[in-house]
C-alpha positions as CSV (number, residue, x, y, z in Angstrom):
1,X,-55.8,103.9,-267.2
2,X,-55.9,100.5,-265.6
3,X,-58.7,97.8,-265.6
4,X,-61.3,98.1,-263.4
5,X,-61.9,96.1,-260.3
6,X,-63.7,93.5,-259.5
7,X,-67.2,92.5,-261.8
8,X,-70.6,94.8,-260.9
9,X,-72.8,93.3,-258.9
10,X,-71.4,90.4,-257.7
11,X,-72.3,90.8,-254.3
12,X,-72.8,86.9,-253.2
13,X,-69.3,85.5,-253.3
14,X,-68.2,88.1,-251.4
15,X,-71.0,87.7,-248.5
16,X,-70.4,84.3,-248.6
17,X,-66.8,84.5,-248.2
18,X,-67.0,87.5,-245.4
19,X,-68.8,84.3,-243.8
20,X,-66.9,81.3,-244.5
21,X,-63.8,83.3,-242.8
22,X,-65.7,85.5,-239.8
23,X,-64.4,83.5,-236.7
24,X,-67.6,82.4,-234.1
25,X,-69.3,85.9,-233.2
26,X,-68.8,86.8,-230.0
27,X,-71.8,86.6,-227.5
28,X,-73.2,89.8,-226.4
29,X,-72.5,90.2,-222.7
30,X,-73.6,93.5,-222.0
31,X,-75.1,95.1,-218.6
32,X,-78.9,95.4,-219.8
33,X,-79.0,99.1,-219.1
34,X,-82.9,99.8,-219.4
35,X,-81.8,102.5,-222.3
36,X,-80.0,99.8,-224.3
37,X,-80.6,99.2,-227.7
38,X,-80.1,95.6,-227.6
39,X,-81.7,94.8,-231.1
40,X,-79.7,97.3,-233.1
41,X,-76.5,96.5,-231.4
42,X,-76.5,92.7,-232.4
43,X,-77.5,94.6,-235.7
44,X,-74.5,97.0,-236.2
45,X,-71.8,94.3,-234.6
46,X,-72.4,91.8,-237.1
47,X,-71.9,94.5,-239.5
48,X,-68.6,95.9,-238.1
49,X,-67.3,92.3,-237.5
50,X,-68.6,91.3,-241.4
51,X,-66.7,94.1,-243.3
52,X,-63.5,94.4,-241.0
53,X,-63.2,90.5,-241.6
54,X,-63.1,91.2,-245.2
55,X,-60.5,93.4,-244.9
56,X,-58.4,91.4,-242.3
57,X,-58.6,88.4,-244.1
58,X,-56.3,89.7,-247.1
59,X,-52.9,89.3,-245.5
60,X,-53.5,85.5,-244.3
61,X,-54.9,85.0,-247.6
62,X,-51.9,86.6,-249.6
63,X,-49.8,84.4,-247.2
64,X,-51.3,81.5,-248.1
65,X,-51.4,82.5,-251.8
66,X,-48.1,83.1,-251.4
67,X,-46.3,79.9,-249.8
68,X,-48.1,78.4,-253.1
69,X,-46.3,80.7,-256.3
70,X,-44.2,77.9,-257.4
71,X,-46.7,75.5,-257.5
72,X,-47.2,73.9,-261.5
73,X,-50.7,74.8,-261.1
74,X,-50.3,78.2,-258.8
75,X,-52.8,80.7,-260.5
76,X,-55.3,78.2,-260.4
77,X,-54.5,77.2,-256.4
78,X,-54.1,81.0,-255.9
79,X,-57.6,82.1,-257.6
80,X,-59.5,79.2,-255.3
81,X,-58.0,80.3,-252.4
82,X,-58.6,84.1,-253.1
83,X,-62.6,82.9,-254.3
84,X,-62.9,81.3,-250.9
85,X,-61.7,83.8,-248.3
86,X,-61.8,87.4,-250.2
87,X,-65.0,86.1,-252.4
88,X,-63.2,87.7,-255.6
89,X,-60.2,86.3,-258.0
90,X,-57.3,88.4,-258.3
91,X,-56.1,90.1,-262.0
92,X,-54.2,86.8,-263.5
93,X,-51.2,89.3,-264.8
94,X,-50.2,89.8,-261.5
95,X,-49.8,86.4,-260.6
96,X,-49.0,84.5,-264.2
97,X,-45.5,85.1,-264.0
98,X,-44.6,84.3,-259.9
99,X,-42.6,81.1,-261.5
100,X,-39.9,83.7,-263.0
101,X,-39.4,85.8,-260.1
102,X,-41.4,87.0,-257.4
103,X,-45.3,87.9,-256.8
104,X,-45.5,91.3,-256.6
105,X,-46.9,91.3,-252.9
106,X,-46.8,95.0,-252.2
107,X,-49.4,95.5,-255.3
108,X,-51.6,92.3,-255.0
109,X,-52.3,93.8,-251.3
110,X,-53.3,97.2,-252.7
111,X,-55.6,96.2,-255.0
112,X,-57.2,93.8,-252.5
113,X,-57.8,96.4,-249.8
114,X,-58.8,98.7,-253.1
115,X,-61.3,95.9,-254.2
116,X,-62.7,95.3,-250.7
117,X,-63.2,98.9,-250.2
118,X,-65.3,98.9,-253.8
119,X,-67.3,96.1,-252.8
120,X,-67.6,97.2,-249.3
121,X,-70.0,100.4,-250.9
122,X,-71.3,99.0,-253.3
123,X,-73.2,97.3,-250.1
124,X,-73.4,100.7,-248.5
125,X,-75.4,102.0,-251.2
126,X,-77.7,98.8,-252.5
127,X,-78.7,97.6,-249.5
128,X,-78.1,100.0,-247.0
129,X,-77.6,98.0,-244.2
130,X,-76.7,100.0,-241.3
131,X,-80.0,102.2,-242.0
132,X,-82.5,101.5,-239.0
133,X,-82.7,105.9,-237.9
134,X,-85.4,107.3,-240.0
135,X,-83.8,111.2,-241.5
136,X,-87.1,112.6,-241.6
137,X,-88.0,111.8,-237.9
138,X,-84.6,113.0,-237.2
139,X,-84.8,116.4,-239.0
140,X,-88.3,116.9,-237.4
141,X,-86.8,116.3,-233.9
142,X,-84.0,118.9,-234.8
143,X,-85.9,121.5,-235.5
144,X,-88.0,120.6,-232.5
145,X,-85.1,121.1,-230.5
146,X,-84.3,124.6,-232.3
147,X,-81.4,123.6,-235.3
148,X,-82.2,123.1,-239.5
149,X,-78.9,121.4,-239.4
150,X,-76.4,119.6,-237.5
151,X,-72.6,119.8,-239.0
152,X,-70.7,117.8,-237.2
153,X,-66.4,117.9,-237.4
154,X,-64.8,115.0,-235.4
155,X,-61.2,114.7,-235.7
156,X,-59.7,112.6,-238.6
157,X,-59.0,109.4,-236.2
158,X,-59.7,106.0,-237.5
159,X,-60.8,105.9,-234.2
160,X,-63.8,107.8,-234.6
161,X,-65.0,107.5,-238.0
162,X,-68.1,105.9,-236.8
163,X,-68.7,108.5,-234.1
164,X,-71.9,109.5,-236.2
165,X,-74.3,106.3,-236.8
166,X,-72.3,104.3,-233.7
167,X,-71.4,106.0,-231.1
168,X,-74.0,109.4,-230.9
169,X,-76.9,107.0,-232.9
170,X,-77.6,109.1,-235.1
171,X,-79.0,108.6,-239.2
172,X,-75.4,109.7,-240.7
173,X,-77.3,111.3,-244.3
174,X,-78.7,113.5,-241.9
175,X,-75.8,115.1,-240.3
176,X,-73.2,117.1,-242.3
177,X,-69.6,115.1,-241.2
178,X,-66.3,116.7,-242.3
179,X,-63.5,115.4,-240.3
180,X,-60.2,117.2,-239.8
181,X,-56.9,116.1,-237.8
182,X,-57.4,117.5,-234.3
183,X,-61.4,118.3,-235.2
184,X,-59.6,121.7,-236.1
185,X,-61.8,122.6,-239.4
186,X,-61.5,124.7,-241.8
187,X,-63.3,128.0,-241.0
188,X,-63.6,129.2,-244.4
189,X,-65.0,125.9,-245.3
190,X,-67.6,126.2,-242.6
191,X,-68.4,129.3,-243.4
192,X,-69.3,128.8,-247.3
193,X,-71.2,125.7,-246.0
194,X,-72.9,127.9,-244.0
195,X,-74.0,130.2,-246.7
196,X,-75.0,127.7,-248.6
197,X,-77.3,126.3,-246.4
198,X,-79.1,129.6,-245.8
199,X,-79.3,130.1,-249.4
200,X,-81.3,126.9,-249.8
201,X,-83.7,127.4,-247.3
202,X,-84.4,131.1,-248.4
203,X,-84.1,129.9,-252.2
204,X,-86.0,126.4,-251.6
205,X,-87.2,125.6,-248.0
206,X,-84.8,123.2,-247.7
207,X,-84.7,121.7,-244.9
208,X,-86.6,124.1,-243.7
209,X,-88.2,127.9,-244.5
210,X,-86.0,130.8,-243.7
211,X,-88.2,132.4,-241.3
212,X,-88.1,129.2,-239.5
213,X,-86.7,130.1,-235.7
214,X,-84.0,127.9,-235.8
215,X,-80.2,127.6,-236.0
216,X,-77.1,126.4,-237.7
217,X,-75.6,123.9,-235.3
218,X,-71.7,123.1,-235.7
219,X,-70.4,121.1,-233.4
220,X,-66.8,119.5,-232.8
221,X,-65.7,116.2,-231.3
222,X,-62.4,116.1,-229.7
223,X,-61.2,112.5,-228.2
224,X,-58.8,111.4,-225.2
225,X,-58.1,107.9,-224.0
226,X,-58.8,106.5,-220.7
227,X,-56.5,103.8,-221.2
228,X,-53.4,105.0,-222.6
229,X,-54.1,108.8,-222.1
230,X,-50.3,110.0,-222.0
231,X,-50.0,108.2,-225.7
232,X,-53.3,107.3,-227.4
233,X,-54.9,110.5,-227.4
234,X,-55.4,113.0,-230.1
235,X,-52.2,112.9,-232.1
236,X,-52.6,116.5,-233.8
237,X,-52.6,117.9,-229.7
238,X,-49.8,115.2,-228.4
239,X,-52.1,113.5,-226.5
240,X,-53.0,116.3,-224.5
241,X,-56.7,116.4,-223.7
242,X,-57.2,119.8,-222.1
243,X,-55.5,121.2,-225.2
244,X,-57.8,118.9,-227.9
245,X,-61.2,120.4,-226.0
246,X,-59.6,123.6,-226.3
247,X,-58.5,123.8,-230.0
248,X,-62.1,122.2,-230.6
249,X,-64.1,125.4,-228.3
250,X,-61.6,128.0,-229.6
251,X,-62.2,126.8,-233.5
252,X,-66.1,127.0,-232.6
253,X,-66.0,130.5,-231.7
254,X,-63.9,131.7,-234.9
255,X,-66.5,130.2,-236.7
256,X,-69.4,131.5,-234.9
257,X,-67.7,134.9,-234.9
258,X,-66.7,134.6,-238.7
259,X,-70.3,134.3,-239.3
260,X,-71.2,137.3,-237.6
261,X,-68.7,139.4,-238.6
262,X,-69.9,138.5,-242.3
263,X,-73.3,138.3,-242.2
264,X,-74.5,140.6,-238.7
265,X,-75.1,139.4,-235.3
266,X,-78.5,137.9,-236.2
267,X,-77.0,134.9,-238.3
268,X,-75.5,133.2,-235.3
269,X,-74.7,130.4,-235.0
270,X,-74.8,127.7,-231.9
271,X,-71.9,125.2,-231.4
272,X,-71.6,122.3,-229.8
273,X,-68.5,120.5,-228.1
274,X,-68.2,116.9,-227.4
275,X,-65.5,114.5,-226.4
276,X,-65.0,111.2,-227.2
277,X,-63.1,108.6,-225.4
278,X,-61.8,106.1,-228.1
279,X,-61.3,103.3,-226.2
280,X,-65.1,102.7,-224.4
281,X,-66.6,105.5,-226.9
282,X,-68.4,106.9,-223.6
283,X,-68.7,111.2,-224.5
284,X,-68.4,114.3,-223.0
285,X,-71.2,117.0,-223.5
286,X,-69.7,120.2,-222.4
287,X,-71.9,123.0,-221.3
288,X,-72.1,126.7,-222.4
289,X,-70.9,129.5,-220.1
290,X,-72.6,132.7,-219.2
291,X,-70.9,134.9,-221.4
292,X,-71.7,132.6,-224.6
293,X,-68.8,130.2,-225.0
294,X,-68.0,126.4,-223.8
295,X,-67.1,125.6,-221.0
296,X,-64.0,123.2,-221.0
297,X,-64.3,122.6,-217.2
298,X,-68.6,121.2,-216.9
299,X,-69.1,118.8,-218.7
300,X,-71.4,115.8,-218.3
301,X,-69.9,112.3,-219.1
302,X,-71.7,109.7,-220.1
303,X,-69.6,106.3,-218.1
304,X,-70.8,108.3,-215.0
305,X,-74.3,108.7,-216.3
306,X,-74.2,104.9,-217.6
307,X,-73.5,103.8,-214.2
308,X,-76.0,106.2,-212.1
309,X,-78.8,105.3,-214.2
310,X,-78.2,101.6,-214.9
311,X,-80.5,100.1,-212.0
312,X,-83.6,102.7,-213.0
313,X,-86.5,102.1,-215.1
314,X,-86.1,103.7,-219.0
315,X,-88.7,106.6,-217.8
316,X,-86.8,107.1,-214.7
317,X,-83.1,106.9,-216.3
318,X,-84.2,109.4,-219.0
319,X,-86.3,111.8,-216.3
320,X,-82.5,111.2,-214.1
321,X,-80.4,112.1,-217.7
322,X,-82.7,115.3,-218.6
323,X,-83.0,116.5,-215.1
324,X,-78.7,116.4,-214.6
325,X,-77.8,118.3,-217.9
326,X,-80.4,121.0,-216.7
327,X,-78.7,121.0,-213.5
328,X,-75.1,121.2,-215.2
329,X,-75.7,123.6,-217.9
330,X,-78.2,126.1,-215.5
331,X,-79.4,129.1,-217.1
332,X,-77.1,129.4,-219.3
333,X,-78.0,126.1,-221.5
334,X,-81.8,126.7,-223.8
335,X,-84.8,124.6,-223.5
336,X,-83.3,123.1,-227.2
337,X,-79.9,122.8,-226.6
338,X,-80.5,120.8,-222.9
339,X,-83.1,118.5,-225.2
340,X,-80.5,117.8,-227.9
341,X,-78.3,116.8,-225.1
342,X,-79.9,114.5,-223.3
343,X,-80.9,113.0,-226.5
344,X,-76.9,112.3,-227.5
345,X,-76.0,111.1,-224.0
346,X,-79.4,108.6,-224.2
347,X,-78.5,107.4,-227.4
348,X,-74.6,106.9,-226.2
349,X,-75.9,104.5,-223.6
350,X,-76.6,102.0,-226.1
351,X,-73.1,102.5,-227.7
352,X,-71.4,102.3,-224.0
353,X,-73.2,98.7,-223.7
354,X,-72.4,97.6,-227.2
355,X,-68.6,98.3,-226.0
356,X,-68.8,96.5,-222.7
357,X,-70.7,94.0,-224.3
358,X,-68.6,93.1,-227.1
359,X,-65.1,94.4,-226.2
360,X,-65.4,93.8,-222.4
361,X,-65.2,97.4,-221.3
362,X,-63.1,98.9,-224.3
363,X,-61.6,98.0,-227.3
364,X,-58.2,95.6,-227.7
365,X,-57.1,97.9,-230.4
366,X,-57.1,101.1,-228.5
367,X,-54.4,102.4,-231.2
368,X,-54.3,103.2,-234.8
369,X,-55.5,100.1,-236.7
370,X,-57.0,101.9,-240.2
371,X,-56.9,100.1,-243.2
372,X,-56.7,102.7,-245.4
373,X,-56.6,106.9,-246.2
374,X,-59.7,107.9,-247.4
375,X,-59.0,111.4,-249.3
376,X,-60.8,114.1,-251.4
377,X,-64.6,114.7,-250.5
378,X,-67.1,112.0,-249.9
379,X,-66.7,108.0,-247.8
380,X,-70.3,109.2,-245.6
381,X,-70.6,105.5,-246.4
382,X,-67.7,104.9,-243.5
383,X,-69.0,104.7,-240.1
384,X,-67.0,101.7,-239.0
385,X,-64.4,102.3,-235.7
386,X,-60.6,102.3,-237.2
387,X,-61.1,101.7,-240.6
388,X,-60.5,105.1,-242.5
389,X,-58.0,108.1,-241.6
390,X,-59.5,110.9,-243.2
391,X,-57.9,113.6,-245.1
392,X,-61.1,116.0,-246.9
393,X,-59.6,118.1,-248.9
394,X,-59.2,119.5,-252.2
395,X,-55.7,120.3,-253.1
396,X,-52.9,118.1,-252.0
397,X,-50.9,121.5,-250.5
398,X,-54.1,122.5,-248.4
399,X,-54.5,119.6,-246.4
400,X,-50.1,118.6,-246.3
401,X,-50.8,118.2,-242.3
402,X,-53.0,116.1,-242.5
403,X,-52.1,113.8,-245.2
404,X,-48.8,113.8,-243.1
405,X,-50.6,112.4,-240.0
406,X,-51.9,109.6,-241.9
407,X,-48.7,108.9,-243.8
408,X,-47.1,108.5,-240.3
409,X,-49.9,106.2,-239.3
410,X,-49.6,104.2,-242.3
411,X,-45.6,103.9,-242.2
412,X,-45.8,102.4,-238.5
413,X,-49.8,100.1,-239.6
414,X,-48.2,99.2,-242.9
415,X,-44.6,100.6,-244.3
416,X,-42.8,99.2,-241.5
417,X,-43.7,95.7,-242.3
418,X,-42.8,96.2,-245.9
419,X,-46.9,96.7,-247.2
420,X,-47.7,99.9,-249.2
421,X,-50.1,102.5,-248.1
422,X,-53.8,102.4,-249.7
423,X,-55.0,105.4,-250.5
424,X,-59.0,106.3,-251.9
425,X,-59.3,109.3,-253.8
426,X,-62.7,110.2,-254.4
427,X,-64.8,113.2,-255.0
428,X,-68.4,113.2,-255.1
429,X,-70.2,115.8,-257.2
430,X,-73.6,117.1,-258.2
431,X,-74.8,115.4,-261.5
432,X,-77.4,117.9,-261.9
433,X,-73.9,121.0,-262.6
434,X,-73.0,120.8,-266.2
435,X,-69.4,120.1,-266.0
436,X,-69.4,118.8,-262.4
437,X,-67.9,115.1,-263.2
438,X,-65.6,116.3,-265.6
439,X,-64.1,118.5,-262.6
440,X,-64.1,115.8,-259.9
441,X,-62.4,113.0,-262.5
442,X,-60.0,116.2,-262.7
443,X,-59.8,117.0,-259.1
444,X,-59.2,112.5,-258.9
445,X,-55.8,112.8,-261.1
446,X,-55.0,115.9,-259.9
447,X,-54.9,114.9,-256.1
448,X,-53.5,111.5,-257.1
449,X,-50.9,112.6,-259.0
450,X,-49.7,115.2,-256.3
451,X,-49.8,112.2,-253.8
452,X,-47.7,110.5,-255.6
453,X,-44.9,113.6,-255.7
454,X,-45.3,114.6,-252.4
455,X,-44.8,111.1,-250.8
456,X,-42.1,109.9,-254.3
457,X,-40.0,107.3,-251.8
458,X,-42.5,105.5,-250.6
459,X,-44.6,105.5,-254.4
460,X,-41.6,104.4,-256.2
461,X,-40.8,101.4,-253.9
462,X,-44.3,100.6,-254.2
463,X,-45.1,101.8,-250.4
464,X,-47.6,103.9,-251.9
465,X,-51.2,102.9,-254.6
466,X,-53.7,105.5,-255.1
467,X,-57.5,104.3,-256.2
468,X,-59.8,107.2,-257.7
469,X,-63.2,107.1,-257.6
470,X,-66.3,109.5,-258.3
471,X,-70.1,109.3,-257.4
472,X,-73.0,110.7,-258.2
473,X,-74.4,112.2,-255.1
474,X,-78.1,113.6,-256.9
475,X,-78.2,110.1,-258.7
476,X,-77.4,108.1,-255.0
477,X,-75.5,105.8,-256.9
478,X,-72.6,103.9,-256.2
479,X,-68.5,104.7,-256.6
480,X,-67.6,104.6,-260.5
481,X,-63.9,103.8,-260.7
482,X,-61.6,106.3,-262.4
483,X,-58.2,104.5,-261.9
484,X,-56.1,102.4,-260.0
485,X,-52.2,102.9,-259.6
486,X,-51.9,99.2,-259.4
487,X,-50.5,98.3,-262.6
488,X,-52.7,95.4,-263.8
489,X,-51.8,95.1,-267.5
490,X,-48.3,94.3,-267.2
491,X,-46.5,92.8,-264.4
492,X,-43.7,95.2,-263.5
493,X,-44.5,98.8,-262.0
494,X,-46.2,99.8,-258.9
495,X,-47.2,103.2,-260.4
């Protein structure tokens, strides 16, 4: 067991330094589109562009610290420098004995990323500062529309971790996120979230009354790329989008049959399809077909819809928006699902702007650009645009595809340029289960250790640090730190 990270509660150095080394924020120079959001996009860019300027600020800073390591006075010079940009000091036995050898580089750059991540939620979940979507308003709405609950499973894509609270606008503690490479989730896993939820609302009205008329809605975002489609598309489907949308609508219906075939025809489900294109984060609402399933072929997409209602009123665009996804979907889309719709695509018009506005029409970094694996069960705190690769899982061996995707990520974002691949491993339980945070510290060492095994080349060059970490999710308190493979009580050994 190592040290912990960082001090609690020292929030203002960090701030401050997240400020000192932002570059000039870029002036918003979006299109005015009379659904625009202007307000909460000036909002969530200066949060994106604060915490992804934490986290990009530790290599130049570990360069500069490290041009300095035979310096008479280096830990001193080093622990200003690090105080100033990274707005924390770094463990002094990692750098007290440069002067005899080397700094250990690979491990000072772990624990960084490790530390920024820590102080990154402790943000998250004092301050909550990309709140702004009320839950309650939302869950009313929902049922309005016919659904007690909206589980959504993009795929595990850096590039769309912040598909939820960005790019569809919607409060992310309301809507159940589980992503998976490809959006191809786990149907079992589905299926016993499934029960669960039924169970609560028959044993406690949560979040609403069993008799209530309304559904369990699961939908699944696939993504493509308009700007580098034959290469920058969905990895787990080789860049292939026709197959993505149709892994995502097959996977839908072995759910929604899984649940009949279990539980009668009368706990159905509905499902939802949507793709994303990573690059402008413009979506794809794809309509049902008259003999229940998705259509892969009628879809509506929301660039086309930006651009037709861009000159209209707000009451006329929204009239223009609900009035096309009637016509698209015809009789074979509900009253519910058509309003639920047109709400995504209104709220993606915001999200289109911020993109055009900020990014001139799409994002520079249209490939992988994640700075670090986020595995186990938990990180709803995420929903920033290339930061995490996802893995959920709990054993090592259940999720080996996945953890192999982001392994392959890392070795060409990290590896390659001789930096080690930062991996969170966190499981969140219920504090309120006798026994429950015993089993997740468990599950913690369990998954770390098997990391570690699976991937032993790159962990014993020190290509490969693993930080575990637990939270409360009844007591809505931060991450408590379990460990840290970064060896921070003696200056040799990367794990």
């Amino acid at each position: 067991m190592t040290a912990p990270l960082g001090r609690p509660g020292d929030r203002a150095g960090y701030a401050a330094a997240a400020q000192a080394a932002a570059p000039s924020r870029v002036q918003y120079a979006g299109s005015g589109h009379p659904l625009t959001n202007s307000a909460e996009n000036s909002k969530l860019y200066a949060y994106e562009s604060s915490i992804k300027e934490a986290f990009d600020s530790i290599i130049p800073t570990l360069k500069q610290i490290s041009a300095l390591q035979h310096e008479i006075d280096f830990c001193q010079q080093a622990q200003r420098i690090a105080k100033t940009h990274l707005g924390y000091e770094l463990p002094e036995v990692l750098l007290e004995d440069a002067w005899v050898d080397q700094l250990d580089m690979r491990s000072l750059f772990a624990w960084c990323v490790f530390e920024t991540y820590h102080r990154f939620c402790d943000e998250v979940f004092t301050r909550d500062p990309l709140g702004g979507n009320d839950d309650a308003d939302f869950q009313t709405f929902l049922e309005q529309c016919g659904f007690h609950t909206m589980d959504v499973s993009p795929c595990a894509d850096g590039r769309m971790a912040h598909v939820i609270r960005y790019v569809l606008r919607l409060p992310y503690k309301a809507v159940r996120r589980r992503s998976y490479a490809g959006a191809m989730f786990d149907i079992e896993n589905s299926l016993e979230k499934w029960t669960r939820t039924e169970l609560m609302r028959f044993r406690e009205g949560k979040p609403n009354t069993v008799d209530a008329p309304t559904r369990y809605l699961k939908a699944v975002v696939y993504h493509h790329s308009s700007v580098d489609p034959e290469h920058e598309g969905c990895a787990a489907h080789g860049s292939d989008t026709a197959k993505a949308a149709q892994g995502g609508a097959e996977r839908l219906m072995g759910f929604q049959q899984a649940v009949q075939n279990t539980y009668c025809c009368g706990a159905s489900i509905d499902c939802m399809l949507l793709g994303m294109d990573t690059d402008t984060d413009a979506i794809r609402v794809h309509m049902p077909d008259a003999n229940g399933g998705i259509d892969l072929d009628n879809y509506v997409d929301s660039l086309e819809v930006f651009d037709a209602t861009q000159r209209m009123s707000a009451t006329q665009a929204e009239q223009w928006i609900k009035d096309h996804v009637s016509s698209k979907g015809g009789d074979s889309l509900s009253t519910g699902m058509a309003q639920l719709m047109t709400q995504l695509l209104i709220n993606n018009m915001s999200q289109v702007d911020y993109v055009r506005g900020y990014y001139n029409g799409h994002y520079s970094d249209i490939g992988h650009n994640e700075r670090f694996i986020g595995a186990g069960i938990g990180f709803e705190e995420v929903q920033l645009r290339n930061l995490t690769f996802f893995a959920y899982l709990s054993t090592v061996e259940e999720a080996a595809n996945d953890l192999d995707v982001g392994i392959s990520i890392f070795t060409g974002l990290n590896v390659s340029h001789g930096l080690p691949v930062p991996i969170v491993v966190r499981y969140d339980y219920h504090g309120n289960v006798p026994g429950e945070r015993q089993r997740a510290e468990e599950h913690c060492n369990r998954v770390s250790t098997a990391l570690h095994n699976r991937y032993r080349e790159l962990s014993d060059r020190g290509l490969l640090h693993t930080f575990e970490v637990v939270r409360d999710i009844n007591a809505s308190g931060q991450i408590e730190i379990l460990d840290c493979s970064v060896n921070t009580t003696t200056v040799t050994g990367a794990h």
